[in-house]
N, C-alpha and C positions, 0 to 999 in steps of 0.2 A: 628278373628271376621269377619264377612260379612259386608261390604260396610254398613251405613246407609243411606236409599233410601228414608227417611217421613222427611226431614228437619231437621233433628238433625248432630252432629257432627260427622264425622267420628271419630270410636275407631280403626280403624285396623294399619293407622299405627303410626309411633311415634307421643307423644302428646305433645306438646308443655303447659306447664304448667304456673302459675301464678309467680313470681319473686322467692319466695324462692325456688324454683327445677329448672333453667334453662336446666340443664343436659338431653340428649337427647338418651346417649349410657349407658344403665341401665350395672352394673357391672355385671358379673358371682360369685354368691358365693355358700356357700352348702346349697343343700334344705331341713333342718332340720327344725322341726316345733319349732318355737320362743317361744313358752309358754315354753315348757318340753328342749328345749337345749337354751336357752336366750344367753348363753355367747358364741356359737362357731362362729369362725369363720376363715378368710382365712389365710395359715400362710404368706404370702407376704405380707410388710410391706409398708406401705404410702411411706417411701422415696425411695423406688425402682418402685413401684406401687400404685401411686397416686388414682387411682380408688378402691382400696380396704378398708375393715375395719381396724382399725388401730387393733393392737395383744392386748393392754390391754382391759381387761375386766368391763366392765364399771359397770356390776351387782356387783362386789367385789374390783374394783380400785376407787375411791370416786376421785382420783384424775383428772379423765379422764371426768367427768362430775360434776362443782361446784354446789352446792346447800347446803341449809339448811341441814344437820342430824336428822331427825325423833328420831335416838336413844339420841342428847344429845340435842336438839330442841324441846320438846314433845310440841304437841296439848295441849291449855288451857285445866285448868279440874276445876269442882270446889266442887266435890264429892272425897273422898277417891279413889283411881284405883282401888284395889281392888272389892270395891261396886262398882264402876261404870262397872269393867269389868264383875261381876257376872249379873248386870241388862241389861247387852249386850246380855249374855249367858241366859236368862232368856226372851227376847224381841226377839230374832230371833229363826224362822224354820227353822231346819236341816230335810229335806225332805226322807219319807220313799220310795225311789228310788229302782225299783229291780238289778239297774245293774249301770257301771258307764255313767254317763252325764259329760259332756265339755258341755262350752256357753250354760249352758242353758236360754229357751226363754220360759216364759211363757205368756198364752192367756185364759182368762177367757169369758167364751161365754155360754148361756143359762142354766147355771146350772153348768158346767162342767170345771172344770179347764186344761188343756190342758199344757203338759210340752213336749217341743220341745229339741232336742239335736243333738249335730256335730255324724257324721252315718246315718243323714236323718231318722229320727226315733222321735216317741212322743209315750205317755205316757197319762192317765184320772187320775183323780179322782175330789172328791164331795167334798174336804177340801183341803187347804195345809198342812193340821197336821194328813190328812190321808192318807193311802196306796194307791200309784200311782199300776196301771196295770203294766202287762207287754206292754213293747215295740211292738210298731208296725213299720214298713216301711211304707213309706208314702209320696214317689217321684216315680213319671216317668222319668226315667235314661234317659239321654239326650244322643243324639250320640256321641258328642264329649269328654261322660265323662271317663276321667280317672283316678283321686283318689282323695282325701284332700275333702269329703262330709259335710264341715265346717260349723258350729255356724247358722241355720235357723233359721231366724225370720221371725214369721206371723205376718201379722196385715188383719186387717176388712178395707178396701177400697171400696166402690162405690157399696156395695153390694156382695162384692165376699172374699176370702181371700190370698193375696197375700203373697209368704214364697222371702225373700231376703238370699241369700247365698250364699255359694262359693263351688266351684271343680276345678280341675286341669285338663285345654284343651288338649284334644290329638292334636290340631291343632298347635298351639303353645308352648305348655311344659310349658304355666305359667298357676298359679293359677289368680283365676278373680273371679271377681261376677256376680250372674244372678238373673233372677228374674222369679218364676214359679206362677201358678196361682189354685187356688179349688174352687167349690164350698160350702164344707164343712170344718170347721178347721181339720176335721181327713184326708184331701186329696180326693183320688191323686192326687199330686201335680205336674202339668203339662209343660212342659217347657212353658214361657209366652215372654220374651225375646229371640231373635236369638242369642242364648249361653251368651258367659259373654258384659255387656254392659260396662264394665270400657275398659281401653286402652291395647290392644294386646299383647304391649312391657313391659308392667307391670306386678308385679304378687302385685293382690290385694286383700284383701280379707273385711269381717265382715262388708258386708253392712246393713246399717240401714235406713229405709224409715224417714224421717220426712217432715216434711208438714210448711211452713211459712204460715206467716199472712196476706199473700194474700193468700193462699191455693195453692199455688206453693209446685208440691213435688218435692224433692231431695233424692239423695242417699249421704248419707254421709261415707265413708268408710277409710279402711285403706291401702295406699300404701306402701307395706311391706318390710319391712327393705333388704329382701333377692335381692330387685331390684335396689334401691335408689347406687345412684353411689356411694357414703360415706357411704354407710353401715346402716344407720339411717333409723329407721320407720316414718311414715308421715302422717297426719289425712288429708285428702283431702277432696272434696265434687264435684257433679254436677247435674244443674238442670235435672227432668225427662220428658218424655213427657208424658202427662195427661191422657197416658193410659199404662204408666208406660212399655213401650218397649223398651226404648232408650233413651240414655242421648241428649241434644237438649243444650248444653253447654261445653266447653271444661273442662275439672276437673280443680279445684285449688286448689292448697299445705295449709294447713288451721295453722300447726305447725309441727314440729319435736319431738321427745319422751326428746330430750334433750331442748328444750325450756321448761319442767316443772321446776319445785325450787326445786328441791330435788333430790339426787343424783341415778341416775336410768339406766336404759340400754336402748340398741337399739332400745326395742321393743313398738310398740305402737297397742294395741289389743281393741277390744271389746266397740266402740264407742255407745252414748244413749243421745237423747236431753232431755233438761226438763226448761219448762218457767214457770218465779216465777211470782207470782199476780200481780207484780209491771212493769213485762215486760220485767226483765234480761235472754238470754237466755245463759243457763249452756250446759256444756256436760261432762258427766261421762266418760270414760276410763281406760283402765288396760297398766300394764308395772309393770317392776321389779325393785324393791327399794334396795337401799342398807339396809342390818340387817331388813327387811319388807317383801319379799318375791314378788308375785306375789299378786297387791292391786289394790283397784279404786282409781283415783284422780280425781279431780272436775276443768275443766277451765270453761273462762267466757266469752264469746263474746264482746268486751269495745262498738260495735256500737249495738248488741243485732240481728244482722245480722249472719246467719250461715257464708256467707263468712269473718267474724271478722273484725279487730283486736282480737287474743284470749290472754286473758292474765289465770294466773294457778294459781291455790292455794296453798299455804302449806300444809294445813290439809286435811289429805283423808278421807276420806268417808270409807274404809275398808284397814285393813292390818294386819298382824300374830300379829300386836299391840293389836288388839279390843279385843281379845278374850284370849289372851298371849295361844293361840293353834294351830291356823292352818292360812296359808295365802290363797288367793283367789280373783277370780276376774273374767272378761268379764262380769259386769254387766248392766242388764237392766233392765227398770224400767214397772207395771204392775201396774192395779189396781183390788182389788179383791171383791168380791160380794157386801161388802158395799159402794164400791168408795174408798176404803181408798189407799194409795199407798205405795209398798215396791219394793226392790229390789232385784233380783236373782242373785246369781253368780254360781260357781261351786268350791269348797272348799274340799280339798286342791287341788294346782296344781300338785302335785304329790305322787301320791299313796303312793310312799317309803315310808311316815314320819308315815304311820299306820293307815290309812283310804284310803278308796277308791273317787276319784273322784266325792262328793257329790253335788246334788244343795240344794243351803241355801237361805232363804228367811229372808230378812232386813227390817224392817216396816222403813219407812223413813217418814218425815215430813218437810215440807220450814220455816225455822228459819232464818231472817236477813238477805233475800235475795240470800239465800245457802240450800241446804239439809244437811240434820243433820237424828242420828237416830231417831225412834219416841217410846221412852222409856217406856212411859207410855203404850204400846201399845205392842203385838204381843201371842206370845203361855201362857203367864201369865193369858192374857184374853180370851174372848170367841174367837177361831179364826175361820174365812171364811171358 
């Protein structure tokens, strides 16, 4: 990264982080992408090599991360499973996609629904229950980019459409986030940041713009597990500057994938805020569950401040459980021509199991303070 020169923090060199990451000298491990390899990792062991992951497996060793069991712990029900899992399958869009999507990110704007996906690449159509176009490219390649064209998200800010994403600096050899800028949601989407604006020594990725109650934005993102001296992913956050160039705050560590309640792995992917009528703010997130697969889980901010206290639910919001078919996850949340709101992911995480890499669309609704699905609601009915 370039010096920041407008009053914001320097990201170039090491960052000094909030109390839980004091660590300063990020480990070396492999740079495998953590959705499709979750469990690999260094074969050098903690008690020779302190800074490394430990060798068990935390996606398939339950021992290695305590928590509740989703398989012998299930989520209240108070419908048959069966019926409940066929009005799941009956309530959610499986999106007619020409090709595969990761993170997808959807944006609904003047008629037109817009499906964004990792490859820097989007998609139209006039429904989410109808035929998406083919793909377009849809970035102006920045000079320092050199691979990992990760998880775009647009939003509408201040008149203009800003995409937050990630790619791998040839300046540094870590992955980071940056932030481009269009005047149209179809692009070109132009570099808007001086490359990535998280911290140089880090590889980060899946940034998400959100906006507090003063109208303060932030990037909320993920400090990825491939950097963190212990091996563990990290939901971090820092404030933006109000023309969204540069962070103007130092980052701070918000949790760890192993502070959720149930027993899961390293990886912490695909962060999304969402404030309930009453004022709690939530945040959705992916990672890998024991016997669940690749799922969203739901925490809770205890002061209702993005920098938290966050505390974590049990019951997720998706996993190979909802549907007894496919797991899935990096979701985020949309609203589509009525206002109503649902959630995208991309289903399954991996092709082997006999589907390709689909995005699936969740009608979601705020039940008790939490998102819940919204049952009465999706391809049964008329849909958007």
């Amino acid at each position: 990264n370039e010096d920041d020169t407008d009053g914001g923090a320097s990201t170039s060199a090491s960052t000094t982080v909030a109390e839980t990451d004091p660590e300063t000298e990020p480990a070396t491990v492999p740079e495998t992408d953590p959705e499709t390899e979750p469990a690999t990792v260094p074969e050098t062991g903690p008690e020779t090599d302190p800074e490394t992951v430990p060798e068990t497996d935390p996606a398939t060793d339950p021992t290695t991360k305590p928590g509740t069991d989703p398989e012998t712990d299930p989520e209240p029900e108070t419908i048959p499973e069966a019926q409940l899992i066929q009005l799941r399958k009956d309530s959610m869009v499986v999106a007619q996609a020409p090709e595969v999507v990761r993170d997808p990110c959807m944006l609904y704007h003047d008629g037109t629904y817009y499906l964004y996906s990792t490859g820097w690449k989007y998609a139209t159509s006039t429904g989410l229950d109808q035929p998406f176009s083919e793909f377009q490219y849809c970035v102006e390649t920045p000079e320092d980019y050199k691979d990992c064209p990760w998880a775009p998200e647009v939003y509408e800010y201040e008149g203009k459409f800003y995409m937050f994403t990630t790619y791998r600096s040839t300046k540094n050899n870590h992955r980071g986030c940056a932030i481009f800028v269009a005047d149209t949601p179809a692009g070109p989407f132009k570099p808007h940041s001086d490359g990535h604006v998280t911290p140089a020594d880090w590889d980060a990725i899946d940034g998400t713009l959100y906006i507090d109650e003063e109208g303060q934005p932030w990037m909320v993102f993920v400090y990825e597990w491939t950097s963190t001296s212990d091996g563990i992913g990290r939901m971090a956050c820092a404030k933006l500057s109000d023309d969204l160039t540069h962070f103007i705050s130092e980052p701070v560590v918000l949790f760890r994938s192993y502070d959720a309640k149930l027993p899961v792995n390293q990886v912490t992917d695909g962060c999304f805020m969402y404030r309930t009528e009453s004022g709690k703010l939530l945040m959705i997130w992916s990672t890998q569950v024991l016997n669940r697969g690749y799922s969203v889980l739901v925490a809770e901010s205890e002061s209702g401040e993005i920098t938290g206290p966050w505390t974590h639910h049990v019951e997720m919001l998706y996993s190979n459980r909802h549907t007894k078919e496919y797991d899935g996850g990096h979701g985020m949340i949309f609203t589509d021509a009525n206002g109503d709101m649902w959630m995208s992911i991309h289903s399954p995480n991996d092709a082997s199991v006999g589907r390709i890499e689909t995005p699936v669309f969740i009608p979601l609704k705020e039940e008790n303070n939490t998102l819940v699905w919204d049952l009465e609601r999706g391809k049964t009915n008329e849909t958007p």
